[in-house]
N, C-alpha and C positions, 0 to 999 in steps of 0.2 A: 504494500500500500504506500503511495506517496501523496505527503501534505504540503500545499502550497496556504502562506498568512499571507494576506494582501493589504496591504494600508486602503483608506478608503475614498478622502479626499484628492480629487487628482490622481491618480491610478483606478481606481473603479467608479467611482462616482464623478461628475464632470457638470459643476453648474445644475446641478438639480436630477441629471438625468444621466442612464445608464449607457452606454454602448452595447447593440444588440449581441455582435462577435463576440464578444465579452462573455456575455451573458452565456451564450451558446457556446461556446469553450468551456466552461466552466461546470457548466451542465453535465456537458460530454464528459469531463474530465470524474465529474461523483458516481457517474453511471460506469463508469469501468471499477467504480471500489473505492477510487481516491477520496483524499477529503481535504476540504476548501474553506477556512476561515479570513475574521477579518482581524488585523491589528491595527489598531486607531488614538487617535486622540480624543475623540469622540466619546460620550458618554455613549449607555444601551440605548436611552431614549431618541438621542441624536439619528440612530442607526437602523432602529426598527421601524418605523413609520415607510423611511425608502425604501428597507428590501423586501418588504413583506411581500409582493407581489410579484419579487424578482429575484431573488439570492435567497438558496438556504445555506446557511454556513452550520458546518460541523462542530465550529468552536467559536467564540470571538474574545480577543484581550482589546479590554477598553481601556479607557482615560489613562493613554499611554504606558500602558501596565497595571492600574490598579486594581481592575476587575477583570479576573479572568470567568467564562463562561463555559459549558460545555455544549454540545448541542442539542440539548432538552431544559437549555438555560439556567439550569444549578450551576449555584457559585462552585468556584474550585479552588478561587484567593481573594483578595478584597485587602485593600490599603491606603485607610481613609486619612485623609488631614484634617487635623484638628481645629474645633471650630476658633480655637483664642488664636491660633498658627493664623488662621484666613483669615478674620478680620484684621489681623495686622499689617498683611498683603494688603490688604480692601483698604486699610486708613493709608498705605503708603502711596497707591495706585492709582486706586478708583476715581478720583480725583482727574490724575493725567490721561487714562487709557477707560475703554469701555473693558468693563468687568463683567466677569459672567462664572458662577456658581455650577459644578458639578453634583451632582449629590443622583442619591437611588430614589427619588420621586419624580429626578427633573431635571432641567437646565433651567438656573433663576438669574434673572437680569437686575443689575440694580439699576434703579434708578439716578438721574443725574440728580442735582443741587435744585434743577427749575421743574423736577417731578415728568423732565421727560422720558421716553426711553429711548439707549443711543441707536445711532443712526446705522452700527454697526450688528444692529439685532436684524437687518433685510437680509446680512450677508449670510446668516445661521439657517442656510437652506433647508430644507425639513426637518428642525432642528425645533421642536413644539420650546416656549421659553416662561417664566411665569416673572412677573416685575414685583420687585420688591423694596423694601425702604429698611427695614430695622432685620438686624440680624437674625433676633429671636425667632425670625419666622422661618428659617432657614431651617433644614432636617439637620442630624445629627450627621449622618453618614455621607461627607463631601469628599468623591473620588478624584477630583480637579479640579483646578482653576484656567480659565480660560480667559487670555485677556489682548486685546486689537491694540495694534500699533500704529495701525495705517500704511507702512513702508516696511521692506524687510531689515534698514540698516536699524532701524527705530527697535523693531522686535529683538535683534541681536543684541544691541545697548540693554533693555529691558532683563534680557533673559540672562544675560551674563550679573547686571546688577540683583537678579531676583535669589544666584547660585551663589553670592558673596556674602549677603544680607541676609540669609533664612536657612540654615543651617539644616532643619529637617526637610525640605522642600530639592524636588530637580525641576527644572525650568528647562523645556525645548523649543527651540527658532520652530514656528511652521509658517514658512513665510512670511507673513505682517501677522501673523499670531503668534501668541505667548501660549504651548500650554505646560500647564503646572501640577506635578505629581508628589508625594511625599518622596522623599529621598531613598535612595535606592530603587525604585517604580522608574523602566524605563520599556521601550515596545522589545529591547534586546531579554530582559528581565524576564518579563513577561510570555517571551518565546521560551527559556529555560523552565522555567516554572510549568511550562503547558506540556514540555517534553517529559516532565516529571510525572502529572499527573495524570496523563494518559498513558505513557507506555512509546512516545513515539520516539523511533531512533533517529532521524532527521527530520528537519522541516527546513522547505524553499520560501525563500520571501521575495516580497514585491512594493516597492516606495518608493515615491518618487522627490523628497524632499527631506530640509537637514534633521528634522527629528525620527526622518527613517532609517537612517545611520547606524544606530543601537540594532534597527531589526537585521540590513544588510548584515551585519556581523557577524549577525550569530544565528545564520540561514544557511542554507546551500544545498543547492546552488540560490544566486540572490543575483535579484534583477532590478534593473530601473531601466529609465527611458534613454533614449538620445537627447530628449529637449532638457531632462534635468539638470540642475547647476552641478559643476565641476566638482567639487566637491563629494555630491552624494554618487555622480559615478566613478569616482577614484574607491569608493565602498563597494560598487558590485561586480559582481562576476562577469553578469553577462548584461548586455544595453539592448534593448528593443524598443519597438514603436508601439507595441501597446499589449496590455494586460493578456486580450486572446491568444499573441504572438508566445509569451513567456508559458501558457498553457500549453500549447501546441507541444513548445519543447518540451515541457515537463513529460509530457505525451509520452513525446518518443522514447523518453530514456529508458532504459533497463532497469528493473527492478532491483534492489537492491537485497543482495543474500542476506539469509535472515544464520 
C-alpha cells in the first residue's frame, strides 16, 4: 500500500475550487488500495465543508500538526495552545494583522477596534468563521493561530518575531499568512506521529509553499511544483505541474517489500 499527504491550499484546492484531474487521480489512486490524506494549516472545519462532495481522505493532520485525524475522524493526537499563550499573541498582534482563532468548534474572527470584521475574512475561502470580541467566548481547545500579513516579506518578519517572542509557540510563513502551532507541532511532526499511529512505513508528500518544508522532509518521495519558490523546491525530490501529475507517479512505482 502507498500513502501520499497532500497540503491543501494551493496544491489541491485553488481559489475555492478543485481541479477535476486531481480529483480523478486520486480517486484512481484509493481504488487500487492506496491511501490519500491531507496535511494542512487548516483547521477540520476549514476543510470539510470543501471536500465533502469531492475528496475522501484516509487521514488528515491539521493546524499544521496539531490534530491528527484518522479516517473515521477519531482523534489520534491533539496539541492545543493555551488560552493565556493566545491572548498574549492576540494583545501583541491583533492590533497590527487580522487574527483568527483555531479551536475544535470553529474558526473565530476577532473583531477590529470599530467592531468590524477584517477584510481579510473574504480571503478564508470555505472556511465557515464566527466574530468575536472578548476572549471568554472562545472554547478551551485552540489548535492554531492564524494570522494575514498582507505581503509575504510582512509574514516572514511576523513569523520569525512570533518564534523569538513565544517560547511555547512554532510560527510558519504560508505566504502572507502566519500560521501558529504550539511548539514542536509542525506538518513534518505531524507526518511522524501518523506513521506511528497507523502502522505506515512511508508516506509521499505534496506542498507547494514555505510551511510545507517540514512535510517535504520527512516524505518520500516529496513533490512540489515548478511554479513554487526556490526554496521549497531545493526540499523536494521531484517538481511537477500539478497534484494529478505527482499521482500518476506515485502510480507507477513499485510496491515497496514488506
Amino acid at each position: 500500500m502507498k500513502v501520499l499527504a497532500s497540503d491543501f491550499d494551493g496544491t489541491l484546492f485553488f481559489k475555492g475550487k478543485f481541479r477535476e484531474e486531481d480529483l480523478k487521480q486520486i480517486r484512481a489512486f484509493q481504488a487500487q488500495g492506496h491511501q490519500f490524506g491531507l496535511c494542512t494549516g487548516r483547521p477540520l472545519a476549514g476543510v470539510t465543508g470543501a471536500i465533502r462532495e469531492s475528496v475522501r481522505c484516509d487521514f488528515m493532520i491539521l493546524s499544521s500538526g496539531a490534530q491528527i485525524l484518522d479516517g473515521e475522524g477519531r482523534t489520534l493526537y491533539k496539541a492545543c495552545i493555551d488560552l493565556e499563550t493566545a491572548a498574549q499573541v492576540g494583545c501583541r498582534f491583533s492590533g497590527e494583522l487580522d487574527f483568527y482563532y483555531q479551536t475544535g468548534e470553529g474558526t473565530y474572527c476577532q473583531r477590529r477596534l470599530d467592531g468590524q470584521i477584517p477584510a481579510s475574512a473574504s480571503i478564508l475561502t470555505a472556511i465557515p468563521y464566527r466574530p468575536f470580541t472578548r476572549l471568554d467566548e472562545l472554547p478551551a481547545d485552540i489548535y492554531g493561530l492564524s494570522l494575514y500579513a498582507e505581503t509575504d516579506a510582512h509574514a516572514q518578519e511576523i513569523a520569525v518575531q512570533i518564534n523569538a517572542q513565544f517560547p511555547t509557540l512554532e510560527a510558519f510563513q504560508n505566504e502572507e499568512w502566519i500560521d501558529v502551532a504550539r511548539r514542536g507541532c509542525s506538518k513534518g511532526k505531524g507526518i511522524e506521529l501518523l506513521k506511528q499511529q497507523l502502522s505506515f512505513k512511508t508516506i509521499a508528500g505534496i506542498g507547494d509553499s514555505y510551511n510545507d518544508i517540514p512535510l517535504l522532509r520527512t516524505t518520500s518521495p516529496s513533490f512540489t511544483f515548478h511554479s513554487s519558490p526556490d526554496a521549497v523546491k531545493q526540499e523536494a525530490q521531484f517538481l511537477v505541474d500539478s497534484l494529478a501529475e505527482a499521482v500518476a507517479f506515485m502510480m507507477r512505482m513499485p510496491e515497496e517489500k514488506r
